[in-house]
KOLZA-993765 format. One record per residue (C-alpha): x negated, y, z; residue number from 1. Coordinates in nm, 4 decimals, m for minus. Layout:
{u = X	v = Y	w = Z	i = NUM}
...
This chain:
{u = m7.5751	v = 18.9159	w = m15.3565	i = 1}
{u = m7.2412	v = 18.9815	w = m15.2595	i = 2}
{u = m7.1862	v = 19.2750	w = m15.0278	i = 3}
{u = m6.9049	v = 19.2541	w = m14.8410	i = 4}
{u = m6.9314	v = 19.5065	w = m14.6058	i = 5}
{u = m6.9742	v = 19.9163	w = m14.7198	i = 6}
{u = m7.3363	v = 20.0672	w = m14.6877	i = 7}
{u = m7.3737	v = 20.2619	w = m14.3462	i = 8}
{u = m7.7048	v = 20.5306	w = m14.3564	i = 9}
{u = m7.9341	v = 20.4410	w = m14.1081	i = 10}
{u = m7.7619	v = 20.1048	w = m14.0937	i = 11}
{u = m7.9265	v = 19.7926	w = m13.9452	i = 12}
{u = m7.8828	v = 19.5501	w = m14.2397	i = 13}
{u = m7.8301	v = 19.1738	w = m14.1984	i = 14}
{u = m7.7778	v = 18.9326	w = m14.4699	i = 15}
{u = m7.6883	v = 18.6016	w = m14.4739	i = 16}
{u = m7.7372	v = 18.2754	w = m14.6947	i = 17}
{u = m7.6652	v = 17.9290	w = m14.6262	i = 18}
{u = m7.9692	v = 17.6757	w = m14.6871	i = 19}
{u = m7.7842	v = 17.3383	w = m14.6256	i = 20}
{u = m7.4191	v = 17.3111	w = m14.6052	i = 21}
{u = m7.1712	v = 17.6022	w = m14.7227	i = 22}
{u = m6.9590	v = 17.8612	w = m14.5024	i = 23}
{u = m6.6287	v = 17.8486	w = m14.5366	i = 24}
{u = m6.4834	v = 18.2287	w = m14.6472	i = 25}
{u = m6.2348	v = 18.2643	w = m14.3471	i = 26}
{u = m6.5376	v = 18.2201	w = m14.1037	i = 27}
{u = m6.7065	v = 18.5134	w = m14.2991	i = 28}
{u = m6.4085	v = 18.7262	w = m14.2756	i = 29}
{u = m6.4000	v = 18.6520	w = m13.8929	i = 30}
{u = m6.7611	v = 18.7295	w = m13.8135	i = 31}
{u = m6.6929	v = 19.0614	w = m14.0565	i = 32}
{u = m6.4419	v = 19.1714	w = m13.8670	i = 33}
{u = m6.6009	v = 19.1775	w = m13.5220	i = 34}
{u = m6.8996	v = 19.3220	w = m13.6894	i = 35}
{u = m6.6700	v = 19.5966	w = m13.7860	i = 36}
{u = m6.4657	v = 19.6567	w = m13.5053	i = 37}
{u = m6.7604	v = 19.5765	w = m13.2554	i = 38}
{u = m7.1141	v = 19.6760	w = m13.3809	i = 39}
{u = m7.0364	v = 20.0100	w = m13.6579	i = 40}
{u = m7.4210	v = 20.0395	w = m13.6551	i = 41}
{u = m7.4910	v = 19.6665	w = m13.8354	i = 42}
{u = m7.4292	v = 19.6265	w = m14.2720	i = 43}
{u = m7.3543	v = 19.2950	w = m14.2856	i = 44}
{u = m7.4201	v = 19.1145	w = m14.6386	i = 45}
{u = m7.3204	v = 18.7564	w = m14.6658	i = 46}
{u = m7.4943	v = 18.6148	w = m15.0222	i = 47}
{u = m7.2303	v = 18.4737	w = m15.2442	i = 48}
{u = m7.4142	v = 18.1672	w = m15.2394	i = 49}
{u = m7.2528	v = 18.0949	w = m14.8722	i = 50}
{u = m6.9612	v = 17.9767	w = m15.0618	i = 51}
{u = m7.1015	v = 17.7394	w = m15.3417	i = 52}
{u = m7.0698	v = 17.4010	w = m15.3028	i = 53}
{u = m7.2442	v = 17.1190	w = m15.5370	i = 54}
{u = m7.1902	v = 16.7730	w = m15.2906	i = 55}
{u = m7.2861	v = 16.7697	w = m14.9786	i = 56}
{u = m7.4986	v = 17.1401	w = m15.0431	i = 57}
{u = m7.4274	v = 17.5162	w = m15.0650	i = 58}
{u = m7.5506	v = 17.5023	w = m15.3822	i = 59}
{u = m7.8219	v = 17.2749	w = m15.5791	i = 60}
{u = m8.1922	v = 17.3264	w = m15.4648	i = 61}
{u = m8.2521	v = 17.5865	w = m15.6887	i = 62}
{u = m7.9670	v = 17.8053	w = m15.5785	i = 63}
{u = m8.0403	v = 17.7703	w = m15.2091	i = 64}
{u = m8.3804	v = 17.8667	w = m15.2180	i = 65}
{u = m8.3144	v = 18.1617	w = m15.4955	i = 66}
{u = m8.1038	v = 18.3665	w = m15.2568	i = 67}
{u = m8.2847	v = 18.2610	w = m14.9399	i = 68}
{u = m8.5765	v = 18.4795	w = m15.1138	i = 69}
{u = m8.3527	v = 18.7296	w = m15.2770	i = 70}
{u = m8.2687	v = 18.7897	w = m14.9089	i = 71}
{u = m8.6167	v = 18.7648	w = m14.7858	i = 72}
{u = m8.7934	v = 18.9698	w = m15.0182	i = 73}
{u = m8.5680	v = 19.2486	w = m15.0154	i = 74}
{u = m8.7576	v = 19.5178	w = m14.8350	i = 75}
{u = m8.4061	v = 19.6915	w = m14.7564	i = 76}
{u = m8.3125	v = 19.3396	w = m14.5369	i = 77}
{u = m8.3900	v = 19.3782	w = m14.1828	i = 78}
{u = m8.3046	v = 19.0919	w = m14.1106	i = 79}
{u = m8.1936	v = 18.6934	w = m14.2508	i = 80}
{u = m7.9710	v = 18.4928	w = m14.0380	i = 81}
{u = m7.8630	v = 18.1907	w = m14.1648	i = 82}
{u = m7.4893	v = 18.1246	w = m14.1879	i = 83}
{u = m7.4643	v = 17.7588	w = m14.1404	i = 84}
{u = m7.7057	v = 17.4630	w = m14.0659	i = 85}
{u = m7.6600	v = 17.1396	w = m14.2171	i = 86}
{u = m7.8655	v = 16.9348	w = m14.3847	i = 87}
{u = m8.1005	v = 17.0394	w = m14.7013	i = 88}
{u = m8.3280	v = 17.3448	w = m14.5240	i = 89}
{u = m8.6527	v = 17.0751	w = m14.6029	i = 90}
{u = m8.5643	v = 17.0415	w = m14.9533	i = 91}
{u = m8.6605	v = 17.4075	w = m15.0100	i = 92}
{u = m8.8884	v = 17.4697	w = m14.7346	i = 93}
{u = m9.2379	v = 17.4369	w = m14.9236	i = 94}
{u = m9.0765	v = 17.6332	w = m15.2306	i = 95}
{u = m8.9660	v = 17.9313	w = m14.9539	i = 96}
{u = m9.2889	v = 17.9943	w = m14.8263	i = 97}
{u = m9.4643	v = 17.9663	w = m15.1820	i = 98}
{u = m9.2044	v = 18.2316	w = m15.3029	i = 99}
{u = m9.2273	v = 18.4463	w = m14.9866	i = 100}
{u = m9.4151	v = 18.8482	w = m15.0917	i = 101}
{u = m9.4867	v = 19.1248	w = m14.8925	i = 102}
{u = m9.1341	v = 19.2312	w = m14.7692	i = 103}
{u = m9.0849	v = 18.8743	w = m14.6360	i = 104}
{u = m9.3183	v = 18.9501	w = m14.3277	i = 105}
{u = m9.1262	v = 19.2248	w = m14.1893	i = 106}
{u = m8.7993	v = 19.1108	w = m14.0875	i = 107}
{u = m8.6056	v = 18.8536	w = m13.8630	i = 108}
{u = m8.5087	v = 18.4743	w = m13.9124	i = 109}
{u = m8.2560	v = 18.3742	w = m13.6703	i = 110}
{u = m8.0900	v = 18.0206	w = m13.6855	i = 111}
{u = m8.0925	v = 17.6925	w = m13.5301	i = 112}
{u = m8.0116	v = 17.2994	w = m13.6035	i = 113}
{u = m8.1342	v = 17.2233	w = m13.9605	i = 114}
{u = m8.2534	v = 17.5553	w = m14.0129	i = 115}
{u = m8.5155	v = 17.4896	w = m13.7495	i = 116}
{u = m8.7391	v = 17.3403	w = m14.0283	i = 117}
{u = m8.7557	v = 17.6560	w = m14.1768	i = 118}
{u = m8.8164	v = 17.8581	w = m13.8805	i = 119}
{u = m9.1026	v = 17.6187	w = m13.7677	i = 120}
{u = m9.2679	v = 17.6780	w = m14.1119	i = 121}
{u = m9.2480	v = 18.0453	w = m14.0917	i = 122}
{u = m9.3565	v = 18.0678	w = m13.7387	i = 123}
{u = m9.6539	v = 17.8385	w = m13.8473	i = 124}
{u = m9.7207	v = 18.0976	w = m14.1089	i = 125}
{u = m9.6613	v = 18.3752	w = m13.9475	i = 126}
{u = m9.4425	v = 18.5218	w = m14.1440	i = 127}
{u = m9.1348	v = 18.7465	w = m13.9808	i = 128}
{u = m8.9910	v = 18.6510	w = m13.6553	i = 129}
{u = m8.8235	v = 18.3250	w = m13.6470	i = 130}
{u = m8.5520	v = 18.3322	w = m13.3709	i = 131}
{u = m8.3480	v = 18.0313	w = m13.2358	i = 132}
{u = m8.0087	v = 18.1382	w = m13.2110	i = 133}
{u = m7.6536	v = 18.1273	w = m13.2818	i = 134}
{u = m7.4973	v = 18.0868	w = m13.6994	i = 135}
{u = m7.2350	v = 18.2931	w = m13.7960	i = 136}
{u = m7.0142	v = 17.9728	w = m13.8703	i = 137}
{u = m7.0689	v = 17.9555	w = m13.4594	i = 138}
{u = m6.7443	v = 18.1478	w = m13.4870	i = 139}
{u = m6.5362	v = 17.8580	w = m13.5757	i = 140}
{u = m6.6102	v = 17.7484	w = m13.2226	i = 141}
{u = m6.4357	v = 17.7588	w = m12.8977	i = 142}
{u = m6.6017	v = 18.1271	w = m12.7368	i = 143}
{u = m6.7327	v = 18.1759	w = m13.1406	i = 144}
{u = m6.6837	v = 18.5603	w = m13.0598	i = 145}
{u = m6.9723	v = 18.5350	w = m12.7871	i = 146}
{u = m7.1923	v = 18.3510	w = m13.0234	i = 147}
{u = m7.1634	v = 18.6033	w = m13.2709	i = 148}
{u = m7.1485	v = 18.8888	w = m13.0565	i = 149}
{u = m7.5172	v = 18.7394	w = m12.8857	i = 150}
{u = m7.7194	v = 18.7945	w = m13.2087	i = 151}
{u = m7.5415	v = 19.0833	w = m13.2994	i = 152}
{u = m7.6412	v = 19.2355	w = m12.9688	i = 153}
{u = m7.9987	v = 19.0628	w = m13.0068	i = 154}
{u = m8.0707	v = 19.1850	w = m13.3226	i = 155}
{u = m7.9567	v = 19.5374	w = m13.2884	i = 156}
{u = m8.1400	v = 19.5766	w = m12.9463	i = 157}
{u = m8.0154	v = 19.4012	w = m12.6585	i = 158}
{u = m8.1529	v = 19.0979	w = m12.5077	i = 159}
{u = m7.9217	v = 18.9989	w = m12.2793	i = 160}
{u = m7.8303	v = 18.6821	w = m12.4781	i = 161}
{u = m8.2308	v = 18.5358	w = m12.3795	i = 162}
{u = m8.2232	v = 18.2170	w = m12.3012	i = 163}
{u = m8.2714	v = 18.2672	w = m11.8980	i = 164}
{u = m8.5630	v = 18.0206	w = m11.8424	i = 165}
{u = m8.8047	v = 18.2321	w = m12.1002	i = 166}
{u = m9.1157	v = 18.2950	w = m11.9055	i = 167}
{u = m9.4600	v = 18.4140	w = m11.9702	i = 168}
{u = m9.5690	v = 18.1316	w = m12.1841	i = 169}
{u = m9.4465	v = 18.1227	w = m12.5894	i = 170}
{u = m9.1558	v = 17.9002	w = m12.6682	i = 171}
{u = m9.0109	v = 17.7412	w = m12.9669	i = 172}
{u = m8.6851	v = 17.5493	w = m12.9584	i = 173}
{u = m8.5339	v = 17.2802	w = m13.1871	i = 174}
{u = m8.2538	v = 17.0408	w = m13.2615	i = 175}
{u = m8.5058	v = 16.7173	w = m13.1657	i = 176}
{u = m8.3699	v = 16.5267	w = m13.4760	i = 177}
{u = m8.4991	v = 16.8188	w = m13.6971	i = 178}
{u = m8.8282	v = 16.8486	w = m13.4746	i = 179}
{u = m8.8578	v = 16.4704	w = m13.4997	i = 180}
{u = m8.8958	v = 16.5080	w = m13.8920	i = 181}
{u = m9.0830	v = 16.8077	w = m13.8759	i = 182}
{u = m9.3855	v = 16.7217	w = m13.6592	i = 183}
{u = m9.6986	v = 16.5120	w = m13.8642	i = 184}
{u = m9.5808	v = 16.7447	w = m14.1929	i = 185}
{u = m9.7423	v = 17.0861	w = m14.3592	i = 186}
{u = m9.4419	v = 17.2625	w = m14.1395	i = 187}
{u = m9.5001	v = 17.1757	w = m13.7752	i = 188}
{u = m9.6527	v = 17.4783	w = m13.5975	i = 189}
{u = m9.9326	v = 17.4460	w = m13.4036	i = 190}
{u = m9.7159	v = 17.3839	w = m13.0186	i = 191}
{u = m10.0285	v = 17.4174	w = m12.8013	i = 192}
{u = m9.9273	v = 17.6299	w = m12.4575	i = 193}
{u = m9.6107	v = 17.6636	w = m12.5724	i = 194}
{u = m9.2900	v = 17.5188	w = m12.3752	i = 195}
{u = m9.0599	v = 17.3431	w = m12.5936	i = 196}
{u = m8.6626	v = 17.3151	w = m12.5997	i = 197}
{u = m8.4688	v = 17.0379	w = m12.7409	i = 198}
{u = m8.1208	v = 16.9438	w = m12.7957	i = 199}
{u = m7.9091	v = 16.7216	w = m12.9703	i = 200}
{u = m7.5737	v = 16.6292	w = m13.0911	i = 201}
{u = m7.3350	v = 16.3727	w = m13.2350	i = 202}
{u = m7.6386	v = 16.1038	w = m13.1455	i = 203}
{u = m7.6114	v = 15.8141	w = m12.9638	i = 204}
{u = m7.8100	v = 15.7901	w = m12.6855	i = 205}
{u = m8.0833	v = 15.4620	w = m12.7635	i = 206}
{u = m8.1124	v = 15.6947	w = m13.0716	i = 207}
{u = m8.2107	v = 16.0081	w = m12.8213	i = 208}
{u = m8.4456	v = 15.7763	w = m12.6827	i = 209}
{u = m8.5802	v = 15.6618	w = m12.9587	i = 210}
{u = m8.5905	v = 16.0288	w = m13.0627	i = 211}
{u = m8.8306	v = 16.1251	w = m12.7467	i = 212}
{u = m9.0712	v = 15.7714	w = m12.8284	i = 213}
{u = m9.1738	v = 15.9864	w = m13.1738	i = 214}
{u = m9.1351	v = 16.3455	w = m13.0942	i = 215}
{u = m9.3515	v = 16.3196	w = m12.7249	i = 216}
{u = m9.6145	v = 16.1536	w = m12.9419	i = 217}
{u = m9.6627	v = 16.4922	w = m13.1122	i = 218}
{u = m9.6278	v = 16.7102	w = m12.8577	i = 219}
{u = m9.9304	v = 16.6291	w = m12.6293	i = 220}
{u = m10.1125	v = 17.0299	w = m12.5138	i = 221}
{u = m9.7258	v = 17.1840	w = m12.4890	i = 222}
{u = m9.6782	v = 17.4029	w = m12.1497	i = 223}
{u = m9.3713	v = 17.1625	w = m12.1436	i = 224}
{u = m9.0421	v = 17.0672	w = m12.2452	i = 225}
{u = m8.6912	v = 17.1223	w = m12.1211	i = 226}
{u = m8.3932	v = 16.9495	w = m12.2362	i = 227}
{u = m8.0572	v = 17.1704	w = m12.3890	i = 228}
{u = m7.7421	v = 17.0399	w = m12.4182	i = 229}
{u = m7.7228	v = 16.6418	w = m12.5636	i = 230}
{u = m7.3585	v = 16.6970	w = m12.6776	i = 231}
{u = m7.0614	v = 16.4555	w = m12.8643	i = 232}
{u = m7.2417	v = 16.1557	w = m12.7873	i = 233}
{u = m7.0944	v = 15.8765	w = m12.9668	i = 234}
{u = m6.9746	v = 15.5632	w = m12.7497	i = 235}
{u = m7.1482	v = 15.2519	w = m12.8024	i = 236}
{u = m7.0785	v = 14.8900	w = m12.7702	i = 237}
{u = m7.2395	v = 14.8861	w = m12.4178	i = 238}
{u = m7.3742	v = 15.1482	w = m12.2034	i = 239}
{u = m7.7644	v = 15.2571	w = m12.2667	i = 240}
{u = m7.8569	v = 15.2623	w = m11.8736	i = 241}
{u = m8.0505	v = 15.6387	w = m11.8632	i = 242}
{u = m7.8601	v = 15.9607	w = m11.8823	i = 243}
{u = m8.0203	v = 16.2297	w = m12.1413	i = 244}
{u = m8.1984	v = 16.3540	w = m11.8652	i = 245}
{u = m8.3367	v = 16.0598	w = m11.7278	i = 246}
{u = m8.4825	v = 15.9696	w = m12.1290	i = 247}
{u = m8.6326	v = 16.2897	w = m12.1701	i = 248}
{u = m8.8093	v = 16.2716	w = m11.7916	i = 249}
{u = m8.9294	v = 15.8914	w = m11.8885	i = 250}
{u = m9.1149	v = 16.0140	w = m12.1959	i = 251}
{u = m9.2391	v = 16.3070	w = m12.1038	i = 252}
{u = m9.4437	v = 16.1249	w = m11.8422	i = 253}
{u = m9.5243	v = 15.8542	w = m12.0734	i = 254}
{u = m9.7053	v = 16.1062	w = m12.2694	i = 255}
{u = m9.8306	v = 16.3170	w = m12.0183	i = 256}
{u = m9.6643	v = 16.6235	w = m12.1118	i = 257}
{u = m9.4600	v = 16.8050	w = m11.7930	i = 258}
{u = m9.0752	v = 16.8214	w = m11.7695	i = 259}
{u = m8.9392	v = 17.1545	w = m11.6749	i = 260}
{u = m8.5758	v = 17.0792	w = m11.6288	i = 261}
{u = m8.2767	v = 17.1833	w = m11.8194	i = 262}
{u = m8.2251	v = 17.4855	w = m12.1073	i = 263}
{u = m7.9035	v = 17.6859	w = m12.1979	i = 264}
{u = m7.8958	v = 17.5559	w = m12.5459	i = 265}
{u = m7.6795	v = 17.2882	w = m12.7853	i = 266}
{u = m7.4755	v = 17.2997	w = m13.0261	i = 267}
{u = m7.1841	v = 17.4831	w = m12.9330	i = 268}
{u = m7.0854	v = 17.8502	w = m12.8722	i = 269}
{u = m7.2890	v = 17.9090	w = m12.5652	i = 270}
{u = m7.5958	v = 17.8203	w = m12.7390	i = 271}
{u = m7.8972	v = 18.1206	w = m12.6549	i = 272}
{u = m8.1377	v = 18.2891	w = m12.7947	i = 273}
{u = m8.5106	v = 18.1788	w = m12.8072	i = 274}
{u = m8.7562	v = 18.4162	w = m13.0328	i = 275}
{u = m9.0329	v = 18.1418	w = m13.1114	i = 276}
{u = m9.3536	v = 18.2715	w = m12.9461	i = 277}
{u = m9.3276	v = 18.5561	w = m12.6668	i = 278}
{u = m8.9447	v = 18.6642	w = m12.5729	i = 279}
């Protein structure tokens, strides 16, 4: 693992590793610096393997899921957040939680889009704390700072990056592509009571809808659902007829399962935070 930040005592320390796609190194040097300038208390460790590349991948399979549990079962890791989604986070998932020990149980997960797959399987298995939130390649974005400063802030203490409609009742969140290929596998957690967020990007929108037809199927017992942000929707050849909105209300009743209205997540900078389970 490449440490690219010195070792504070009594530091909070939060590695990083990139299960799909790679990080590019000026992205790391720009979350470093704020971490530096901004949050003195936090040793931030981003695994060389951010910056391999083999095709589309940081990194083959085998490299991937080595420093994914080099990170995870260092006991000295407080916590993993994951750099950059992309796909590839299902080609390792069953291998992850085979190779998981002891050490892997007591820290934080924090990452959204692909990366969902593995924080479904760990929250399944209860291992850690998976947390929807922000990547540190976030930073790239327009307002990057605030995504990176939001699970900074979360993970060292402050919780004012929640996702406002958290309530009472456990939640999990996903990108609904990723929960669409997640839910009849080994990795789907059990979603019973629990309100679920969804959002999407880059689809187009008889794709969203055909999106809901599976995932609703799945979801019967939820508390709920509530849509994020459907973002970069491409334009088709002729207009679909039903806003995002309007899709996600016409499956939910089809299946029965109650639509709570709208969620302060996507893909983009302003993305929040959304601890799987209780907030």
């Amino acid at each position: 693992m490449t440490i690219m930040r010195p070792i504070t005592r009594n530091a909070q320390k939060i590695a990083l590793c990139c299960p799909g796609k790679p990080l590019l190194r000026e992205r790391a040097d720009a979350v470093l610096e704020l971490a530096a300038r901004e949050f003195p208390q936090v040793e931030l460790a981003f695994h060389s393997q951010c910056f391999a590349t083999h095709g589309h991948f940081a990194g083959d399979d085998a490299t991937r899921l080595g420093a994914l549990l080099e990170l995870a079962n260092d006991p000295s890791v407080d916590a993993v957040w994951f750099a950059m989604g992309g796909y590839g986070s299902n080609r390792i998932v069953g291998d992850m939680l085979a190779g998981m020990g002891e050490a892997a149980r007591d820290k934080t997960y924090l990452g959204y889009s692909d990366c969902g797959t593995l924080l479904a399987a760990l929250y399944r298995n209860g291992i850690g704390r998976a947390v929807h939130g922000p990547l540190a390649g976030d930073v790239r974005r327009e307002g990057g700072d605030a995504a990176v400063r939001r699970v900074l802030g979360y993970l060292t203490g402050d919780h004012s990056g929640l996702e406002a409609g958290l309530d009472h009742r456990p939640a999990v969140a996903f990108n609904l592509m990723t929960l669409a290929m997640l839910v009849g596998t080994d990795f789907m957690p059990d979603i019973e009571g629990h309100v679920v967020l969804v959002e999407e990007v880059c689809e187009h929108l008889y794709a969203v809808d055909r999106l809901f037809f599976h995932v609703t199927q799945h979801l019967r017992g939820a508390a709920g659902l509530r849509l994020g942000r459907v973002s970069d929707v491409p334009e088709n050849d002729r207009p679909f007829g039903s806003s995002e909105e309007e899709i996600a209300q016409y499956w939910c009743a089809k299946a029965g399962i109650a639509y709570l209205g709208r969620a302060d997540i996507g893909h983009d900078a302003a993305n929040k935070i959304v601890p799987f389970g209780l907030a």
